[in-house]
C-alpha positions as CSV (number, residue, x, y, z in Angstrom):
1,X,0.0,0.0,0.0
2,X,1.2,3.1,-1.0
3,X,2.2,5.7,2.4
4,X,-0.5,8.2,1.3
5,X,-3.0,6.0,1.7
6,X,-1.7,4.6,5.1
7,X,-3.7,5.0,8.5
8,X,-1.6,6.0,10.8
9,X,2.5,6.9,10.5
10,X,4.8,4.4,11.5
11,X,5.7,6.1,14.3
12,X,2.3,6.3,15.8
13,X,2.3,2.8,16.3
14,X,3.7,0.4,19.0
15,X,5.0,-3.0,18.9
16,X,5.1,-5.4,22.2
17,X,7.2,-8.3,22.5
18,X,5.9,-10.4,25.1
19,X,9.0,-12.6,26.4
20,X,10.5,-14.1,29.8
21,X,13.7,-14.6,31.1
22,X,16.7,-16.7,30.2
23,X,14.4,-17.8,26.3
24,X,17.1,-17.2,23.7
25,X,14.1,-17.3,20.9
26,X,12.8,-14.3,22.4
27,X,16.2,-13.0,22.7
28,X,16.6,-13.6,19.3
29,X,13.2,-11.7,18.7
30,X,14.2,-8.8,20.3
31,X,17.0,-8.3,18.2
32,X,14.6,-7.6,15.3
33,X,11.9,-5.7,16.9
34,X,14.7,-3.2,17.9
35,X,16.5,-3.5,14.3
36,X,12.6,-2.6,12.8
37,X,11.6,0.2,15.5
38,X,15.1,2.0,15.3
39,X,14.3,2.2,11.1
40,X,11.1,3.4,11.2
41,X,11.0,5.1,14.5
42,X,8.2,3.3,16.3
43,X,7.6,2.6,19.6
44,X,8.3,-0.4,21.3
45,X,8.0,-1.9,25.0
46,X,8.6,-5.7,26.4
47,X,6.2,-7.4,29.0
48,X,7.3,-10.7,31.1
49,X,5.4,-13.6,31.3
50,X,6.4,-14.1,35.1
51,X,5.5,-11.0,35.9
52,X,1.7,-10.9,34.7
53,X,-0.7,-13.5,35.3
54,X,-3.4,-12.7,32.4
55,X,-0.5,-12.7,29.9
56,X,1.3,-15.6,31.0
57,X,-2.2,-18.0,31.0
58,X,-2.9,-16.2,27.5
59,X,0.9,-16.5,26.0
60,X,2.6,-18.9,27.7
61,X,2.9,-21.6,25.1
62,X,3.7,-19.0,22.2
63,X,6.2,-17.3,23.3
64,X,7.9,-14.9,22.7
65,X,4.5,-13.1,21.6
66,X,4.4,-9.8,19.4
67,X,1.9,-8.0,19.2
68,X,1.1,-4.5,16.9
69,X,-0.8,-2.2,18.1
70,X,-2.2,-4.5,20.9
71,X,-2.7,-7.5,17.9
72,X,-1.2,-10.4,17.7
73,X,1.4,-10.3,14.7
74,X,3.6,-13.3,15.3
75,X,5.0,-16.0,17.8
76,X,8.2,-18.3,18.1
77,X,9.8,-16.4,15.1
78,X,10.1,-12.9,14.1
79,X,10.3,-12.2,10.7
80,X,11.5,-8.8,9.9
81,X,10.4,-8.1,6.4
82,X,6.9,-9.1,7.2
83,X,7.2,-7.1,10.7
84,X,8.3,-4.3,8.6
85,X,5.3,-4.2,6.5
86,X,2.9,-4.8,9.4
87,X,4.3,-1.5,10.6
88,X,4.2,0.0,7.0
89,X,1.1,-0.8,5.0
């Protein structure tokens, strides 16, 4: 989609990894998150699992979690091109 005709600017959005402790995938998938966020200048914040009931019973067996905009965009793996476009179409 072209960026005219795009909702809201990139840097009006936010992007949540949802991770715990010691979990090298989620390691792993905040190393992209960040890579994405710095390009395009979006917000991002991390939540533990072992720190949050609701999101551990909701998450626990996907994790790490991202979520866009307060959606779920992906689990286990994080691709960046497609993150990249979540944040840009």
């Amino acid at each position: 989609m072209s960026p005219l005709f795009r909702r809201e600017p990139p840097r009006d959005r936010l992007v949540t990894l949802i991770r715990k402790p010691g979990c090298h995938l989620c390691d792993d998938a905040q190393v992209v998150v960040e890579k994405v966020c710095a390009d395009l200048g979006v917000r991002w914040e991390q939540k533990d699992i072992t720190e949050d009931l609701e999101l551990h019973d909701q998450y626990w067996e996907q994790i790490p979690v991202v979520l866009v905009d307060g959606a779920q965009h992906t689990f286990w793996r994080v691709d960046e091109d497609r993150l990249r476009r979540a944040l840009t179409d």
